[in-house]
N, C-alpha and C positions, 0 to 999 in steps of 0.2 A: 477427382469429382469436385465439382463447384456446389458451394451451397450458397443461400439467396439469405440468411437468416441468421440470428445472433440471441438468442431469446435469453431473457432473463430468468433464472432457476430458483433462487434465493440471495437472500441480502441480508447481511448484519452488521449492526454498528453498536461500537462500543467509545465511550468517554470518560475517563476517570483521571482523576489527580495523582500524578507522582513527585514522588521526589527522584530526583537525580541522584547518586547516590557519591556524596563526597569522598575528594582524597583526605583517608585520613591523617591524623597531626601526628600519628605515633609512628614508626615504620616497623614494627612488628607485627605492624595488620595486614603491611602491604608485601607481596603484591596480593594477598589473598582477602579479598575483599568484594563485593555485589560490583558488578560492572552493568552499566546502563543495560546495553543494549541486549546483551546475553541473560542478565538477571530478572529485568523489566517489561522492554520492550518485546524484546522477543516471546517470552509467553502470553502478551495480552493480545500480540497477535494472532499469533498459535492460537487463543481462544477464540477470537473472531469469527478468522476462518474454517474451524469447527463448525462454531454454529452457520454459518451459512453454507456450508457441504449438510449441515442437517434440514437444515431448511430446505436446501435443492433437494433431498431424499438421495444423496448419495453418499451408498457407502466406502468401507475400508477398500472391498473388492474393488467398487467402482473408479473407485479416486486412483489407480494403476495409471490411467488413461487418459488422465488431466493435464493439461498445459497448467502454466501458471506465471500471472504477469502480476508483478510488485509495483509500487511506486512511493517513492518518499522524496518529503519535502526537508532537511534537514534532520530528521529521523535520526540520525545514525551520528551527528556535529556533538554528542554526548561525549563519545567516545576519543574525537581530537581533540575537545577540552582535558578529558582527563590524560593523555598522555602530555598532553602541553605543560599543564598542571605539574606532575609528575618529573617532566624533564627539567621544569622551572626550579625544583623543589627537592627531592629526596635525592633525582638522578634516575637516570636510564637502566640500572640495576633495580629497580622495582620497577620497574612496568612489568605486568601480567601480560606474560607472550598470546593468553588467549584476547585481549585487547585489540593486536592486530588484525584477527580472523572477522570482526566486528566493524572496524574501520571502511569497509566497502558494503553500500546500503547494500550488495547482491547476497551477504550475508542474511538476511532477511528470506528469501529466497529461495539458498539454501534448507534455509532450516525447515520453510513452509516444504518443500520437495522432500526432505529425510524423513521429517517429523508423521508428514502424511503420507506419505507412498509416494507421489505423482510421479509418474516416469516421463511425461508429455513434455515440450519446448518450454525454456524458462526464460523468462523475461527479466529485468530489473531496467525501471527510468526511475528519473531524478528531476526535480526542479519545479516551478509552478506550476508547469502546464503537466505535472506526473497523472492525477488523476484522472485525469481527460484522456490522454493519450494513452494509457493504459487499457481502458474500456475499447476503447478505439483500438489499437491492435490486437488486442483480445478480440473483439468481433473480424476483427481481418483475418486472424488464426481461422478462425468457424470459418467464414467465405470463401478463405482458400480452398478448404478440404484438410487444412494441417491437424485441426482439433477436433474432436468435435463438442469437448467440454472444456473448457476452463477455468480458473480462479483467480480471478481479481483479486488484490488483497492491496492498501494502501495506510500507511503511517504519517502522523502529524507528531511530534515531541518538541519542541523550541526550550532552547536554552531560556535562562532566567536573565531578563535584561539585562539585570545589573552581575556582572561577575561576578562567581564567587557569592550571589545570594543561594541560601538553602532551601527555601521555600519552594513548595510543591507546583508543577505545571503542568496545564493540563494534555494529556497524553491520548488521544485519537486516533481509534484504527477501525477500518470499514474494510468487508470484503463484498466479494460480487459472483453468481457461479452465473457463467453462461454456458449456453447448450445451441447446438443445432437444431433438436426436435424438444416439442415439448415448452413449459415455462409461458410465460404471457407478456409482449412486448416485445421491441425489435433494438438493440443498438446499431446505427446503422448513421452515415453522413459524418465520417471525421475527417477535419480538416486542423491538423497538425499547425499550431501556430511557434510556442514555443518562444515567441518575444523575437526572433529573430528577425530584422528589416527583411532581410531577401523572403520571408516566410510570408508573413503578416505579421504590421503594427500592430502591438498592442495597447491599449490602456488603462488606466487605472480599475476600470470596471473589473480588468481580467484576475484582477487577484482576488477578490472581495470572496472572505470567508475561508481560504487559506486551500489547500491540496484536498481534505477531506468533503469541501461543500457538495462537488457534485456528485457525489457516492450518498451523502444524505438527499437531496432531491432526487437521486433514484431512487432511495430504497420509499423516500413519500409519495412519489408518482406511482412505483411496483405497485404501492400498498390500497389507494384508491383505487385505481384500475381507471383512469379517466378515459373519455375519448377523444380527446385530444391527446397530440405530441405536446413535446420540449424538448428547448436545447438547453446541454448545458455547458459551460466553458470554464476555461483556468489557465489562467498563463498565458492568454493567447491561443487554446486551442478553441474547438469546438468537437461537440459529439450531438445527436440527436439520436431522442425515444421516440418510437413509432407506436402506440399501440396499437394489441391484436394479440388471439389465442394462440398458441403454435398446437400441432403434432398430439 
């Protein structure tokens, strides 16, 4: 069964300062130590996506039946610092073998799926055009018939410019639940750009505001209710908001 519709359920955004959590100078700490993504990122995510499964008024039961599509932009480059770090330094005998499991953003993913139940199709992109493209085959999941609920969920974490500073960064994660029925607005009109020539040129415009921006102008479009659309874009892609009530 085809559906026409992609309707927005709830939205949450979250922004907070972390630190990255240093190799330490002693090797009695290591390998047992806060690891980025496992220690930080991972439950500020986990928290997100909470709150917007509350927001969409879905529960523990409901969330069974969820898809769930990830994206990050650098997210998860925490984690080959610190083994690079590591192998620079102490040696490959203190790496924390749970460091590996971490190294692939679909670790993200994972965790959203264990953590919350979801048994539906899982997704993980990567790269500028992640948060675009993400909404966007999340709504394709709906139109096929594959879902009929999903979870968006996307991370921003950038290294500190300078190597080796300690100093805190700021840490950005958004999620998104769409629904087939129900919810108010449509994701609908993506056109996967992804920077690639054979795809569509991109330009400078495409990045402006980094993986997280278009997930914040949804959740400020969701929030008005205007009547008018917008597009929003990253990397080179494009997604467009239709508004309108569903179901």
């Amino acid at each position: 069964m085809r559906r026409d519709t992609a309707r927005i359920a709830g939205t949450a955004l979250r922004s907070v300062s972390r630190r990255i959590p240093p190799v330490p100078g002693d090797t009695g700490c290591l390998p047992r130590m806060p690891l980025a993504v496992r220690d930080v990122l991972g439950p500020e995510l986990l928290t997100t996506a909470r709150q917007a499964l509350d927001a969409a008024g879905i529960t523990a039961e409901d969330a069974r039946e969820l898809g769930c599509v990830t994206a990050s932009h650098g997210a998860t480059a925490a984690t080959a610092a610190y083994i690079a770090e590591v192998l620079d330094g102490p040696g490959p005998r203190w790496l924390a073998p749970e460091c590996f499991l971490d190294y692939s953003p679909h670790s993200l993913t994972g965790r959203l799926c264990i953590e919350l139940g979801l048994d539906g199709t899982a997704i993980t992109l990567t790269g500028p055009a992640g948060g675009v493209d993400a909404l966007g085959y999340a709504a394709g999941m709906i139109a096929s018939g594959r879902c009929a609920r999903v979870l968006v969920a996307t991370a921003n974490w950038p290294l500190p410019e300078v190597p080796g500073d300690t100093a805190p960064t700021t840490l950005s994660t958004a999620a998104v639940v769409l629904r087939a029925d129900g919810g108010w607005g449509n994701v609908t009109g993506w056109r996967p750009g992804g920077g690639h020539p054979a795809v569509r040129p991109r330009n400078d415009a495409d990045d402006e505001g980094g993986t997280g921006a278009p997930f914040a102008a949804l959740a400020d479009w969701y929030a008005r209710r205007p009547s008018n659309g917008i597009e929003l874009y990253g990397g080179g892609s494009r997604v467009v908001l239709v508004p309108g009530a569903g179901a």
